[in-house]
C-alpha positions in Angstrom: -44.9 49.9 44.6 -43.9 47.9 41.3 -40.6 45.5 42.3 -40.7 43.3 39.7 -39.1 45.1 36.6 -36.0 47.0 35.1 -34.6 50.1 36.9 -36.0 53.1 34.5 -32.0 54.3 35.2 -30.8 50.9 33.1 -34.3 51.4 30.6 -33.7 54.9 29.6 -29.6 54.0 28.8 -30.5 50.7 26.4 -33.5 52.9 25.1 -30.9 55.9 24.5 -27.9 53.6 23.5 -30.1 52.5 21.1 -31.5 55.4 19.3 -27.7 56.3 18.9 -27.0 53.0 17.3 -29.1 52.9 14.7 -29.5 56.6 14.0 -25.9 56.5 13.6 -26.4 53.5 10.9 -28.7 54.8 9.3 -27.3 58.2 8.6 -23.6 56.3 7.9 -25.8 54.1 5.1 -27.3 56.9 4.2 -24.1 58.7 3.1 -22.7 55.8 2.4 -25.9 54.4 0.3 -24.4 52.9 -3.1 -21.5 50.8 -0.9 -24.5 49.5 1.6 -26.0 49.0 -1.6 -23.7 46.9 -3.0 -23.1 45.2 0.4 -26.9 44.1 0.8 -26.1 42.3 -2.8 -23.2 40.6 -1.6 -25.4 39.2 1.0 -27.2 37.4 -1.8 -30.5 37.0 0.2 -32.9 39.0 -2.1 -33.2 39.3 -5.7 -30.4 42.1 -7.3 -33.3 43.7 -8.9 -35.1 44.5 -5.6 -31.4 46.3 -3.5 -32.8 49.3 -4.2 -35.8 49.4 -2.8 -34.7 47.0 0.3 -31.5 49.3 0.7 -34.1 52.3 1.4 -36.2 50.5 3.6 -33.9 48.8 6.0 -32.6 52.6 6.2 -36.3 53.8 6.8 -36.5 51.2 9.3 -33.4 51.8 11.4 -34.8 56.1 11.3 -38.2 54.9 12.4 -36.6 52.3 14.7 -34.1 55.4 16.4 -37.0 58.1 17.0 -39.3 55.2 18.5 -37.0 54.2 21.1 -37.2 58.2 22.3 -40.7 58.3 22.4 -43.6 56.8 24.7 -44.0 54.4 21.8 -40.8 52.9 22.6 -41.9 49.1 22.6 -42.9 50.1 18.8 -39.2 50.2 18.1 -37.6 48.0 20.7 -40.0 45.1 18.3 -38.7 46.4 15.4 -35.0 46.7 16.7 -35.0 43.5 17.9 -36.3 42.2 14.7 -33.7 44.2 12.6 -31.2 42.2 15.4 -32.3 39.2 14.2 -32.8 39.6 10.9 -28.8 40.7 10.4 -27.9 37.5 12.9 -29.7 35.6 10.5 -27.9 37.3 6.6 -24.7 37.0 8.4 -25.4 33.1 9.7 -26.7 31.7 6.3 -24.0 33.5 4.5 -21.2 32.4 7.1 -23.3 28.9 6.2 -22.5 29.1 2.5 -18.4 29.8 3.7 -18.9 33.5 2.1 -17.0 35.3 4.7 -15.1 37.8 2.7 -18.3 40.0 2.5 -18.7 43.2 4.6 -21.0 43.0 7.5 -22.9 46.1 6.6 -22.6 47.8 10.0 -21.2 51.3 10.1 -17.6 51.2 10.3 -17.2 48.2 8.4 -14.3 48.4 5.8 -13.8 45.3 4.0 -13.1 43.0 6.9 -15.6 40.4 6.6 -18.1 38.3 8.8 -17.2 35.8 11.4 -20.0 34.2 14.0 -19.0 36.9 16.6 -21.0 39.0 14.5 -23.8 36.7 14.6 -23.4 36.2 18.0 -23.0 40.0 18.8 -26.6 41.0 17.3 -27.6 38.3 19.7 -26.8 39.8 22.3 -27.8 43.3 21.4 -31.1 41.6 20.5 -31.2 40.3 24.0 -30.1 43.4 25.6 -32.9 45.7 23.4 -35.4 43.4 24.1 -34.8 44.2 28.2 -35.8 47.4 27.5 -39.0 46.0 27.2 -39.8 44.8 31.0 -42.3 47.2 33.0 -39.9 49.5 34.5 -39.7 49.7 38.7 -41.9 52.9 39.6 -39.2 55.5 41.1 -38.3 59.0 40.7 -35.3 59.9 38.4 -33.1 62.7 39.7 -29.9 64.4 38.6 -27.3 61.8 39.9 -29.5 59.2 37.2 -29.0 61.8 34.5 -25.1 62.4 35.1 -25.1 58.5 35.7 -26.7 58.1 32.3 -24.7 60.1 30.5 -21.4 58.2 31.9 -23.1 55.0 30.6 -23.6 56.2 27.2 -20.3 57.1 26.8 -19.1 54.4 28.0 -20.9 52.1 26.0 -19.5 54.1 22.7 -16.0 53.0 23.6 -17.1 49.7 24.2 -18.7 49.2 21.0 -15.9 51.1 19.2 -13.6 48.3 20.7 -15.4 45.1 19.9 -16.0 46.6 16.4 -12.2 46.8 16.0 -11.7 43.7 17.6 -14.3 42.0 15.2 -12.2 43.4 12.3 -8.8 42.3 13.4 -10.7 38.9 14.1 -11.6 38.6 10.3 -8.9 40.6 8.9 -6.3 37.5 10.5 -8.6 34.8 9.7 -8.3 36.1 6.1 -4.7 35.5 6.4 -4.9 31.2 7.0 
């Protein structure tokens, strides 16, 4: 029996949590595409003339990234994810860098309130946290209780990230105001 690993219980959650993130972003750039848009520019990382065409595929990416993570070819999209993770730690730390922190995050909620290093530090950890959905997972059947457990876990985790996104926002929305 495999003993070294993560409980499929905690794999399936992160994998799940996941797919709800970023089909969530995607679908709020999506309807939101012209203001991610114009927030990708404000990043100032990639020529103007090219927003367009990056704006669709960081969307494509985030879709392809969400319907991985529910499939057996979910290490396909925990390497993606975990790339996307790092990618926006790294916009947000160069422009945080060049003291531009008036500019939205680009996450879905966002509303104006700028970028402080807990954002940085936030895809960090949710880098960190995908990428444990990586390990081999412990051999063991899954039964109801794991599914109700689950499901608990997820919602859960929606509050959570519901209140550090509106404690990142009051962060940067008073630091505006020194």
């Amino acid at each position: 029996m495999n003993t070294i690993g993560i409980d499929p219980l905690v794999q399936h959650t992160v994998l799940f949590g996941f797919a709800l993130v970023y089909g969530c972003s995607a679908i709020h750039k999506i309807r939101h595409y012209v203001i991610f848009r114009g927030t990708l520019e404000n990043y100032r990382l990639i020529p103007a003339g090219l927003s367009s065409a990056a704006t669709i595929m960081l969307i494509a990416a985030e879709l392809i990234t969400a319907l991985l993570l529910l499939t057996p070819m979910y290490l396909a999209g925990v390497a993606i994810g975990f790339t996307l993770q790092v990618a926006y730690c790294l916009a947000i730390s160069v422009n945080l860098a060049r003291g531009r922190v008036h500019i939205d995050c680009g996450c879905m909620g966002a509303d104006g309130e700028g970028i402080s290093i807990f954002h940085a530090v936030r895809n960090v950890l949710l880098a960190v946290l995908l990428a444990s959905a990586a390990l081999p997972p412990v051999i063991r059947e899954m039964g109801i209780l794991d599914g109700t457990i689950m499901v608990f876990a997820l919602l859960c985790s929606v509050v959570a990230w519901a209140v550090v996104n509106k404690m990142l926002s009051n962060y940067s929305q008073q630091a505006s105001w020194r």
